[in-house]
BAMARMAR-635863 format. One record per residue (C-alpha): x, y, z. Coordinates in steps of 0.2 Angstrom, whole numbers, plus 2048, in hexadecimal, padded with zeros to 3 digits. Example, Ala and Ser with C-alpha at 12.3 -4.5 7.8 and 13.67 -1.06 7.14 Angstrom:
83E7EA827/8447FB824/
//
This chain:
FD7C48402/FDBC533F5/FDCC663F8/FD0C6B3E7/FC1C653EE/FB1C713EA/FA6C6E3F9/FA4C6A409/F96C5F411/F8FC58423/F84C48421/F7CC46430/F70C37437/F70C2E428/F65C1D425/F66C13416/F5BC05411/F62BFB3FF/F57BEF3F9/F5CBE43EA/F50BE43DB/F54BDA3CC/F63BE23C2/F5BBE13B2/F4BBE93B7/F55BF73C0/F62BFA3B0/F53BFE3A4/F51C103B0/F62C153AC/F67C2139F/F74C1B392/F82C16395/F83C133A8/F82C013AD/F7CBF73BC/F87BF33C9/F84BE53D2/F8ABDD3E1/F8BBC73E0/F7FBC93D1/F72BD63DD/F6CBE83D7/F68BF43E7/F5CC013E9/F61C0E3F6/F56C1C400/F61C25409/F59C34416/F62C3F420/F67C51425/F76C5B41C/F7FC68426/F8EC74424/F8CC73411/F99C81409/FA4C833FB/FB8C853FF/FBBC97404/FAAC9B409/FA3C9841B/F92C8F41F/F83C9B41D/F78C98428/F65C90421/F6DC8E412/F7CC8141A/F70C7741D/F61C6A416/F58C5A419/F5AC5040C/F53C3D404/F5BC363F7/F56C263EA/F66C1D3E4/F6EC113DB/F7DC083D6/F85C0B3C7/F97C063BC/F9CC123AE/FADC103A4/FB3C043B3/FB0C113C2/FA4C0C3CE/F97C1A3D6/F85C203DA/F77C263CD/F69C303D5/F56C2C3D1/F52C3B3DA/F59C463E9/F4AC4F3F2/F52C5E3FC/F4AC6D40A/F55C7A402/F4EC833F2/F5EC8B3EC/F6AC7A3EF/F5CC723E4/F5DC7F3D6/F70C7F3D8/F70C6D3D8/F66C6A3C7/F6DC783BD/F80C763C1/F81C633C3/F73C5A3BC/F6DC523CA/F5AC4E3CD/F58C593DC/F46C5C3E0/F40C693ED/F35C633FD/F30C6640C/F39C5A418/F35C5842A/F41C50437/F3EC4E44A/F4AC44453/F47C3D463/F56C3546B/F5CC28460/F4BC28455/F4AC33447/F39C3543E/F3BC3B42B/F2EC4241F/F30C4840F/F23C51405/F28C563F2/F21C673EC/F2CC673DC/F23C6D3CE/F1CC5D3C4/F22C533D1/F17C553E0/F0BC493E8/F1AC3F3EE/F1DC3B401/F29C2F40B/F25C2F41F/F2EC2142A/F38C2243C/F4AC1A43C/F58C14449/F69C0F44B/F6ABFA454/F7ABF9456/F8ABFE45B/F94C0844E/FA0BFD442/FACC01435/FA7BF9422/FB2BEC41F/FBBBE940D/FAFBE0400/FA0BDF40B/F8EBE3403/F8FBF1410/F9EBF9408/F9ABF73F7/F8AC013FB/F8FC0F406/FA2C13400/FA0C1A3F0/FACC283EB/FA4C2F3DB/F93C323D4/F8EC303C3/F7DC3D3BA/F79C3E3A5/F74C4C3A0/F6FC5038B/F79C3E388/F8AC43391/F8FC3A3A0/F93C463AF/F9EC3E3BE/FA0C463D0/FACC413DC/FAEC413EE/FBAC41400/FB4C3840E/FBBC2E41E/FB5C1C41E/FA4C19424/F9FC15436/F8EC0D434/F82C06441/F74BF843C/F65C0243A/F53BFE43D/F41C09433/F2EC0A434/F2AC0F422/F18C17425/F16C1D414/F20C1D405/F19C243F2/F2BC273EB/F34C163EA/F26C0E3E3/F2BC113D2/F39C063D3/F30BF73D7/F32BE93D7/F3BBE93E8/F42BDA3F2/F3CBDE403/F43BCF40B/F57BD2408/F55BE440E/F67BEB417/F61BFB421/F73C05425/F73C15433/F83C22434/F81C30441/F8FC3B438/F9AC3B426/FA7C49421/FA6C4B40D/FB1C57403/FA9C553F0/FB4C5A3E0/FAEC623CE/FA4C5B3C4/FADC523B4/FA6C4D3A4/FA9C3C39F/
//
């Protein structure tokens, strides 16, 4: 890890669920110039929920209420100038000031929410509520859990190429904005979810249900660099 890193976060009890739509479909959302990344030939489709913690920059300590959010991210798979990374539909976040931060410093799609997690034993029960301006009336609520026993992402698995990504990747007034990243290699856990209601992903239909890979990770260390235009 290098020592210039900007901030400092805590991803806790996180599920992922990718589902691969058809790349072509999926390429006509992005902005110019990003590209589809694809793994043998399959576009993913991520929704990502779980519960940040210890959130600081370097050489300022953890405030508490502030340190900490719930968050639900929407997510792709991206290629850009031959670097690999992530691009955001949309990052829905409990903390008001991380949201504003978020969009007006780095371009990201952060919308403010109201985000309720109860957690009982191993079963975690997620609901999101968007109360962005122009963008409310949007709800996700489902219960998840880890199946298995924790396992290391092994080199040139689907399960790698989706969760170990180092960079990021936002557009903003036609400029390309890249964001990297530090973390330890992922311990994952097979995960299992009850989706009870779900208005947020349907705008990226069509979804192939049937292929879903569901992913769980109790904890992940990240340490996130500048942002860089491209």
């Amino acid at each position: 890890m290098k020592s210039n890193w900007l901030m400092k976060q805590v991803w806790r009890n996180l599920l992922f669920i990718h589902r691969p739509v058809p790349a072509e479909e999926l390429q006509k959302l992005l902005p110019e110039p990003l590209n589809i990344d694809t793994f043998e030939g399959k576009a993913f489709i991520s929704l990502v929920p779980f519960t940040m913690t210890g959130i600081r920059f370097k050489g300022t300590p953890s405030v508490p209420r502030i340190s900490q959010l719930h968050e639900l991210n929407v997510r792709t798979y991206v290629e850009y100038q031959g670097e690999r990374g992530v691009y955001f539909f949309s990052l829905d976040a409990t903390n008001a000031l991380g949201v504003w931060i978020a969009r007006r410093f780095f371009h990201l799609p952060y919308l403010h929410a109201d985000i309720m997690v109860n957690k009982r034993g191993e079963l975690t029960e997620f609901q999101c509520r968007r109360k962005h301006k122009g963008f409310q009336h949007k709800e996700i609520l489902l219960t998840y859990k880890p199946i298995s026993a924790p396992y290391y992402t092994k080199e040139g698995t689907v399960d790698e190429w989706l969760t170990d990504r180092d960079r990021l990747f936002t557009v903003h007034k036609q400029k390309v904005f890249r964001g990297k990243l530090f973390h330890q290699p992922w311990i994952l856990q097979d995960g299992h979810y009850s989706m009870k209601k779900n208005t947020i992903t349907t705008a990226y239909l069509p979804i192939n249900k049937d292929e879903t890979i569901v992913h769980y990770a109790q904890h992940l260390v990240t340490y996130f660099y500048s942002f860089q235009k491209m």
